[in-house]
C-alpha positions as CSV (number, residue, x, y, z in Angstrom):
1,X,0.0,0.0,0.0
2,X,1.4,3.1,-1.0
3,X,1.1,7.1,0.5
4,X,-0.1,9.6,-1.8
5,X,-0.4,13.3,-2.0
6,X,-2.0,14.8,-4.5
7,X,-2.4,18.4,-4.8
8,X,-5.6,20.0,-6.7
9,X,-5.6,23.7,-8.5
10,X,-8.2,26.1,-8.4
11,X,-8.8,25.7,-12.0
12,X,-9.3,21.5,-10.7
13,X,-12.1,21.8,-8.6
14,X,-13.9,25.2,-10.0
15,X,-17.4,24.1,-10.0
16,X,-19.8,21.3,-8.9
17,X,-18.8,19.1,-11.7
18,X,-15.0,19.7,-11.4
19,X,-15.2,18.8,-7.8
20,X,-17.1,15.4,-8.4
21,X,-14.5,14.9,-11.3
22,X,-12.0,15.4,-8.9
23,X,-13.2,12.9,-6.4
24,X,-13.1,10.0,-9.2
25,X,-9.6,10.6,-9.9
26,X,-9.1,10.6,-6.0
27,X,-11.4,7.3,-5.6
28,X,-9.5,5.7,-8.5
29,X,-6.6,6.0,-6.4
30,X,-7.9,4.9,-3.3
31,X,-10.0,2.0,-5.5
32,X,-5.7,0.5,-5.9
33,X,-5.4,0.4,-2.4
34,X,-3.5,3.4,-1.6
35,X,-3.5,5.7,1.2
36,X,-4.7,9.0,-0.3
37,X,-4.1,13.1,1.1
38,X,-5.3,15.3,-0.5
39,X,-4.6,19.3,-1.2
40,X,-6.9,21.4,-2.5
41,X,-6.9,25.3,-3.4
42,X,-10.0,27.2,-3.0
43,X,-12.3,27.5,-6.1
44,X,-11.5,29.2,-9.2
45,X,-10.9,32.8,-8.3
46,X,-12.8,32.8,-5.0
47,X,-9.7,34.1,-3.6
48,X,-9.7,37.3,-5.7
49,X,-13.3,37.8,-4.8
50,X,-12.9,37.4,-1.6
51,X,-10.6,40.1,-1.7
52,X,-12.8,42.5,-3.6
53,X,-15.4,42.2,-1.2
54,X,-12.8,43.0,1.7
55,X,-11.8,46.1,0.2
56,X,-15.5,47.0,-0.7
57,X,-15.9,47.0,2.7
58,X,-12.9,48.8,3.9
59,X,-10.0,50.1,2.6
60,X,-8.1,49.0,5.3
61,X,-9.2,45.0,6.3
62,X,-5.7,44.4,8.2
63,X,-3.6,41.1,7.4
64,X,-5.0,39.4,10.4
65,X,-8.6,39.1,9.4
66,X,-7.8,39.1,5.8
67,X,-6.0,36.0,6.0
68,X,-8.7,34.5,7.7
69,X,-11.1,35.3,5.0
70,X,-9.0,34.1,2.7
71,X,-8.8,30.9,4.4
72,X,-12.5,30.1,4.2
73,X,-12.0,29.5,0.5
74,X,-10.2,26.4,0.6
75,X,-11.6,25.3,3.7
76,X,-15.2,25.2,1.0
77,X,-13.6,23.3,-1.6
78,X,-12.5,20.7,0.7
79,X,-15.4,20.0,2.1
80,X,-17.4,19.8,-0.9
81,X,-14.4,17.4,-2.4
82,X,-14.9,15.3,1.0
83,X,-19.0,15.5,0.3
84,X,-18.7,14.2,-3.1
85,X,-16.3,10.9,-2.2
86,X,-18.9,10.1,0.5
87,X,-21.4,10.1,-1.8
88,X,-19.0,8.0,-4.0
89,X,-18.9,5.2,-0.9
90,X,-15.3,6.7,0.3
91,X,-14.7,7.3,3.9
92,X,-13.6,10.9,3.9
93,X,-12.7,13.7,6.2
94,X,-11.6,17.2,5.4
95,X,-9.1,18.9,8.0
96,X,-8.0,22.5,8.0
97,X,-4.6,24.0,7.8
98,X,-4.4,24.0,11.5
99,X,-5.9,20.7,11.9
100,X,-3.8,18.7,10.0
101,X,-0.7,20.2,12.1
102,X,0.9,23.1,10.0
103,X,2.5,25.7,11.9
104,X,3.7,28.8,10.9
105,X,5.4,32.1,11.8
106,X,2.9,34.9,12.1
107,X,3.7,36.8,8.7
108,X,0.2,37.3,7.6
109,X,-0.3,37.0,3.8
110,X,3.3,35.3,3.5
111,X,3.5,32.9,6.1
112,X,6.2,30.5,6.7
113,X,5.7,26.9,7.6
114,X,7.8,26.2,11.0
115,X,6.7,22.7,11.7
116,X,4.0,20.2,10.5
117,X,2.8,17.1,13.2
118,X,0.9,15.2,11.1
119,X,-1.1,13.3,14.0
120,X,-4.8,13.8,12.8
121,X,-3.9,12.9,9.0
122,X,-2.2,9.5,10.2
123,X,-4.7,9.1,12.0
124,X,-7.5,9.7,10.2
125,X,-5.7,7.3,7.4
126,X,-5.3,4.6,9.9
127,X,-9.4,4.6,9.9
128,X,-8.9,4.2,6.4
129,X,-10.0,8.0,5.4
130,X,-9.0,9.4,2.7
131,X,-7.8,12.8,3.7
132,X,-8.7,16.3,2.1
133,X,-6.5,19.2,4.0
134,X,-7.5,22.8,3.0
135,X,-4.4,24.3,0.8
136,X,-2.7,27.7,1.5
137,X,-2.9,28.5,5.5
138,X,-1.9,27.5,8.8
139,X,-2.0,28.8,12.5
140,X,0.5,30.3,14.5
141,X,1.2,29.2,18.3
142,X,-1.0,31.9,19.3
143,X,-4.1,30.2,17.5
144,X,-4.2,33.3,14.3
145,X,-4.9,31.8,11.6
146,X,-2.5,33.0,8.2
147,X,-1.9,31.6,4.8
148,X,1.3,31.0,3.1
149,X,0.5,33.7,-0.1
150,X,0.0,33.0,-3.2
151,X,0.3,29.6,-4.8
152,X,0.9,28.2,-1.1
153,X,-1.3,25.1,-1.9
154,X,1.6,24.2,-3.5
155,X,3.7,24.3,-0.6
156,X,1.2,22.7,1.6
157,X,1.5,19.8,-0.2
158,X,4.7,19.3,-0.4
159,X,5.9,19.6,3.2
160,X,2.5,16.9,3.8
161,X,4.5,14.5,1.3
162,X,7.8,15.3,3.3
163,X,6.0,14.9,6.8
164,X,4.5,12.0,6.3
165,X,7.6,10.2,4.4
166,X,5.8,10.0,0.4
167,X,7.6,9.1,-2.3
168,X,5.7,11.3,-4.9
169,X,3.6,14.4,-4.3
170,X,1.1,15.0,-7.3
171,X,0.2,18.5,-8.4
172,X,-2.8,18.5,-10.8
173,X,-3.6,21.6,-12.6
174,X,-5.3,22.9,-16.0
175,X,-1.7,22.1,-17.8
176,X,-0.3,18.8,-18.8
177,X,3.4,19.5,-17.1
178,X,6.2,21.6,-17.7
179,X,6.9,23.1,-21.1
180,X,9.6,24.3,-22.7
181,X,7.8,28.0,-23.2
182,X,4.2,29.5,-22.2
183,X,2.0,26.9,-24.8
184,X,-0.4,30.3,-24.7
185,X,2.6,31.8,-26.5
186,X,4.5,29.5,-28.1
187,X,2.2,27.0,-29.8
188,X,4.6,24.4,-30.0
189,X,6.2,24.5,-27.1
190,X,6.9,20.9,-26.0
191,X,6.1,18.9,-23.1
192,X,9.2,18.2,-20.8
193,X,9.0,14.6,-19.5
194,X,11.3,15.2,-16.5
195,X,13.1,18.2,-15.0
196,X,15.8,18.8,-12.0
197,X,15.0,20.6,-9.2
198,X,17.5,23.5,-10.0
199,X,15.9,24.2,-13.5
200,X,12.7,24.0,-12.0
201,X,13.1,26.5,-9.1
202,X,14.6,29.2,-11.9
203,X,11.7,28.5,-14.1
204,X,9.4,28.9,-11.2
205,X,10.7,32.5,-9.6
206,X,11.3,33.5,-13.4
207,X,7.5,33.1,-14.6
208,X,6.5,29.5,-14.7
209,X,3.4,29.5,-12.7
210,X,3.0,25.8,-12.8
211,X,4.2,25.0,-9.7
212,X,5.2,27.8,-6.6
213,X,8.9,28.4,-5.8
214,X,8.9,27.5,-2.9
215,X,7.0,23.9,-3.1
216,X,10.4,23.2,-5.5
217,X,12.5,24.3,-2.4
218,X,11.5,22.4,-0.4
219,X,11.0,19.4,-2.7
220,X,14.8,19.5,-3.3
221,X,15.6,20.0,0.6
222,X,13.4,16.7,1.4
223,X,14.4,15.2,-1.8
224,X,10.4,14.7,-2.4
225,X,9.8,14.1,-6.3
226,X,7.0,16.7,-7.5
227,X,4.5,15.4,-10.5
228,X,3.1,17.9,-12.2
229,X,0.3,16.9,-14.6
230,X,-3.3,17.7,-15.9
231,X,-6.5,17.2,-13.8
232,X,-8.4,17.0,-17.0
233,X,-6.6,14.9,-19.3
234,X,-4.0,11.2,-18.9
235,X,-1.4,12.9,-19.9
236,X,2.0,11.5,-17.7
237,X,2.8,15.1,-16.8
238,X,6.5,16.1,-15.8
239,X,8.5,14.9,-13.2
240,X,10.6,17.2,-11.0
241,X,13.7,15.6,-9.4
242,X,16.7,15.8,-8.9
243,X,19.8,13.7,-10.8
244,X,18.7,14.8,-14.2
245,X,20.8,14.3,-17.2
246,X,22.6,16.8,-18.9
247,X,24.5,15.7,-21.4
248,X,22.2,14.2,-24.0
249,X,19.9,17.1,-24.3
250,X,19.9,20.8,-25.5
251,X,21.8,22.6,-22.6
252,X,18.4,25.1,-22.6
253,X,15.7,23.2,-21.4
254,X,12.8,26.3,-21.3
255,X,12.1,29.7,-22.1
256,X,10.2,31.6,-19.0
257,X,8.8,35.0,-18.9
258,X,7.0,37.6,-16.8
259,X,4.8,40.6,-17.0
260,X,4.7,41.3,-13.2
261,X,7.4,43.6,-13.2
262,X,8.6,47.3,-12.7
263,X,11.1,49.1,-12.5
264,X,12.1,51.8,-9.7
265,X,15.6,54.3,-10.7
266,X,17.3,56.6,-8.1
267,X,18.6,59.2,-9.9
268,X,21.9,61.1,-8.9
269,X,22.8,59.0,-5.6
270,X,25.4,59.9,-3.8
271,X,27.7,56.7,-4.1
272,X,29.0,56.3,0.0
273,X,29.2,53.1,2.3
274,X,25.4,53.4,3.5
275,X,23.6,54.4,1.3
276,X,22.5,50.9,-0.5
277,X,21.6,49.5,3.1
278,X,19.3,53.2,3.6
279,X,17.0,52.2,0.9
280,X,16.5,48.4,1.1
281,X,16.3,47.8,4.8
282,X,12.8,50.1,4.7
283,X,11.9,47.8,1.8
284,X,12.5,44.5,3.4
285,X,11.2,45.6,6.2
286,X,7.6,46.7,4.6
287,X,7.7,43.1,3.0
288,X,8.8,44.4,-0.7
289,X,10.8,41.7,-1.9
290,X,13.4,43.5,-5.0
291,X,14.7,41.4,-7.9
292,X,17.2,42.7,-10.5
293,X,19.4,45.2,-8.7
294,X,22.2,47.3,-10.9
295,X,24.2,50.1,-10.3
296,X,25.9,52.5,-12.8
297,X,29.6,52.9,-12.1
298,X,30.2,56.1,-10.0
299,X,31.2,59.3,-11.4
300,X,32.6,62.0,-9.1
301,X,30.8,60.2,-6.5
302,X,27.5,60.2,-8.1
303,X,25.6,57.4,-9.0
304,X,22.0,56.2,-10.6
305,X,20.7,52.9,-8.8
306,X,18.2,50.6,-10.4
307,X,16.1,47.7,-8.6
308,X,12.8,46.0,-9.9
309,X,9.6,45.2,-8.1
310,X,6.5,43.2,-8.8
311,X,4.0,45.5,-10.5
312,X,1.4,44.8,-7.5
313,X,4.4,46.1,-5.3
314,X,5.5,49.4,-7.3
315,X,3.1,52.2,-5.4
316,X,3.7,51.0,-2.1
317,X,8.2,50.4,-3.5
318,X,7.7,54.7,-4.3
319,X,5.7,55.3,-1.1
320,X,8.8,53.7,0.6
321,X,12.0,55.1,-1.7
322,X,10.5,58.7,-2.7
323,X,11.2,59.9,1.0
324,X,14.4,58.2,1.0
325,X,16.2,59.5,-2.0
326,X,14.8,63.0,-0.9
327,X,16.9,62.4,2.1
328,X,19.5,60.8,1.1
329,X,19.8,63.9,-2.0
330,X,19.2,62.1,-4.8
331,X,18.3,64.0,-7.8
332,X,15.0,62.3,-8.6
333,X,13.4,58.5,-8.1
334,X,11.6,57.7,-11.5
335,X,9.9,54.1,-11.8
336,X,8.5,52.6,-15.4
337,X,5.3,49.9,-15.4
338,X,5.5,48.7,-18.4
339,X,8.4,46.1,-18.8
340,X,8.6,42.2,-18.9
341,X,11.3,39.6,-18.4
342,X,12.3,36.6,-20.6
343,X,14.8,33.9,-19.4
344,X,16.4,31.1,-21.0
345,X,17.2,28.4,-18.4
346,X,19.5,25.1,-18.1
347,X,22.1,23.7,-16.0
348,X,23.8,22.4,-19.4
349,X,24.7,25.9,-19.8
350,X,26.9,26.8,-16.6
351,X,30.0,24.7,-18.5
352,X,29.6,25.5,-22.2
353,X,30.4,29.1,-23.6
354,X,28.3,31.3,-25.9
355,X,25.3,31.4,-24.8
356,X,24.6,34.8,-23.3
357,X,25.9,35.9,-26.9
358,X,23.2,33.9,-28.2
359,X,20.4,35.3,-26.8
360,X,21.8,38.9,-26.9
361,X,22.2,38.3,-30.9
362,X,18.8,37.1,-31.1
363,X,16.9,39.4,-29.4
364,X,18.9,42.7,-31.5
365,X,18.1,40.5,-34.6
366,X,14.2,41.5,-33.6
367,X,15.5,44.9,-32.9
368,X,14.2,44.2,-29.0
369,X,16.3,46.8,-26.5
370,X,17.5,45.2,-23.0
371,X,17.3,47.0,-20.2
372,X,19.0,45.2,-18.0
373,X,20.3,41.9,-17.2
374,X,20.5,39.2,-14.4
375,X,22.1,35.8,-14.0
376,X,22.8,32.7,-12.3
377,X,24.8,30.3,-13.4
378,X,21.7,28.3,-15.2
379,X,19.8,31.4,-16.8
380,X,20.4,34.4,-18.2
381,X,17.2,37.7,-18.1
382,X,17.1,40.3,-20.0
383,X,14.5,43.1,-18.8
384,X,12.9,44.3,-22.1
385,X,9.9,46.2,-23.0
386,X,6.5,44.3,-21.9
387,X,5.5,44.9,-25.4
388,X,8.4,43.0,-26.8
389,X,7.9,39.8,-24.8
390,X,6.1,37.8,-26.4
391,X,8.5,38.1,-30.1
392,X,11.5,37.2,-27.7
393,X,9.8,34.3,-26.1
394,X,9.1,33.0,-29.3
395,X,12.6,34.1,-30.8
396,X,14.4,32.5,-28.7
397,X,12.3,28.7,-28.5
398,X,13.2,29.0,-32.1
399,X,16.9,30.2,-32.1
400,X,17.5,27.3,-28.8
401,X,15.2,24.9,-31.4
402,X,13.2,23.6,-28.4
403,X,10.7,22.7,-30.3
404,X,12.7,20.1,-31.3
405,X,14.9,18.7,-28.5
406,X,12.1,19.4,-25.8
């Protein structure tokens, strides 16, 4: 008899029909003999109507009681999805973050996982339930309920399948697996069969949204493969783990991109020992998390700082920096909404020259401006205009000829 965790998306269990469709997949399962958890999210985009209504009532709903709105969205969908295997004939209990053990720091919106006692879901299994935990939240030791932000169904999952010693943890979504560009983009993008850990978590933080960044993390830390496959379809999906081959395969494995991006410049800083700490500390510290940084080399002391945000993030990022670079006397703070990011990404590239070139060449072939660039030692991104991301995305799957070595 086998342990598994399956995680279900939003898009998964949207509607009545969804749900019940979710529960046959769930019964097949259990129908084999195996143990079954499962993950849900809440339903389609109840989160961002829950939300809306918040900030139709206030403008102002505090991050204590928003995240426990928020939380009542999965906490529906997993009840329903324990309803429907009932009715199926299938012992069943839904559990709630808290329930099922998950404890976490008390950053509302963001949380952190801190420890997971699986007690209730062994137990429950050991009465031969199949168990449905409510994605995305847990409590704090002082009993406050927070999730984990977005996508933390995800996580959820994962540290389940690490807590209670899986081998596989199943993600399910409205997507057969991981592709080497957006299909919505790139038409024939291909289907990767199996990807490392290290690839994946790039491809995650750079614009994949098929599995969170932080589910991969911890994946890799706990050495827990991750599935990820279609809810709606057979398809075998793609298989994140670790160990994976590089040397018979393209050294790019996937194109990413992102429109959820902006860009913030101080102009005319004064370049002294301080000055960098001045501005981020008050950023970290009101939760902004900053991507790309650069800096222009100083002249006669002067220099213009550059640091990108998520778009989301950018009025509260000025709120923060505008007083500071008055204080600090910079000449002005400027920021620019409308850019995108594209990233090719493979470990095969770390060892093998040329490839930074590569993309550079391709992208002033299409007459596309960079703004600026990041890497690691698997990708390379290039900041362009968001109007110009979707010709590079598919530029570049061409010029890397993933659609043939996929």
């Amino acid at each position: 008899m086998a342990l598994i965790i399956q995680k279900y998306g939003g898009s998964s269990v949207a509607d009545a029909e969804r749900i019940k469709n979710v529960a046959r997949r769930i019964a097949a399962a259990r129908a084999r003999g195996d143990q079954v958890v499962v993950v849900v999210s809440a339903m389609g985009d109840t989160t961002d109507d829950l939300i809306k209504m918040a900030y139709q009532v206030t403008q102002q709903p505090g991050e204590r009681e928003l995240d426990v709105l928020l939380s009542t969205g999965e906490l529906v969908s997993s009840t329903l999805l324990a309803m429907a295997l009932k009715n199926m004939g299938y012992g069943a209990i839904s559990l709630s973050g808290a329930q099922a053990g998950i404890r976490t720091d008390a950053s509302h919106s963001r949380a952190r996982i801190l420890n997971l006692n699986p007690k209730r879901v062994v137990e429950e299994l050991e009465k031969g339930n199949i168990v449905i935990v409510a994605g995305f939240q847990g409590i704090t030791d002082e009993m406050d309920i927070t999730t984990l932000g977005r996508g933390g169904s995800d996580t959820t999952a994962v540290a389940l399948a690490a807590s209670l010693g899986a081998e596989v943890c199943q993600i399910y979504t409205d997507v057969e697996g991981v592709s080497t560009a957006d299909p919505r983009l790139v038409p024939e993008a291909q289907k990767l069969d199996e990807i490392g850990y290290e690839e994946m978590l790039e491809l995650a933080t750079y614009g994949a949204k098929v599995v969170h960044p932080r589910a991969v993390e911890l994946g890799e830390l706990f050495n827990i493969p991750i599935l990820v496959a279609s809810s709606f379809t057979d398809s075998p999906g793609t298989l994140i783990h670790g160990g994976v081959s590089m040397e018979v395969r393209n050294k790019v494995r996937s194109i990413a991109h992102d429109l959820d991006m902006a860009k913030i410049t101080l102009v005319g800083v004064p370049d002294r020992p301080g000055i960098a700490a001045s501005i981020f500390e008050p950023l970290a510290k009101a939760n902004i998390s900053v991507d790309t940084i650069v800096q222009n080399a100083s002249i006669e002391n002067i220099t213009d700082l550059t640091f990108t945000v998520a778009k989301s993030q950018l009025d509260r990022a000025m709120d923060v920096v505008k007083p500071i670079a008055e204080s600090i006397g910079a000449r002005e703070c400027v920021s620019d909404s409308r850019l995108g990011k594209v990233s090719i990404i493979g470990t095969g590239m770390q060892n093998t020259p040329g490839y930074a070139a590569r993309m550079f060449g391709v992208l002033s072939e299409r007459g596309i401006n960079i703004q600026l660039i990041t890497t690691s030692e698997i990708r390379i991104t290039c900041i362009i205009d968001e109007a110009r991301v979707k010709d590079a995305v598919q530029a570049l799957h061409r010029a890397f000829e993933l659609e043939i070595e996929g």
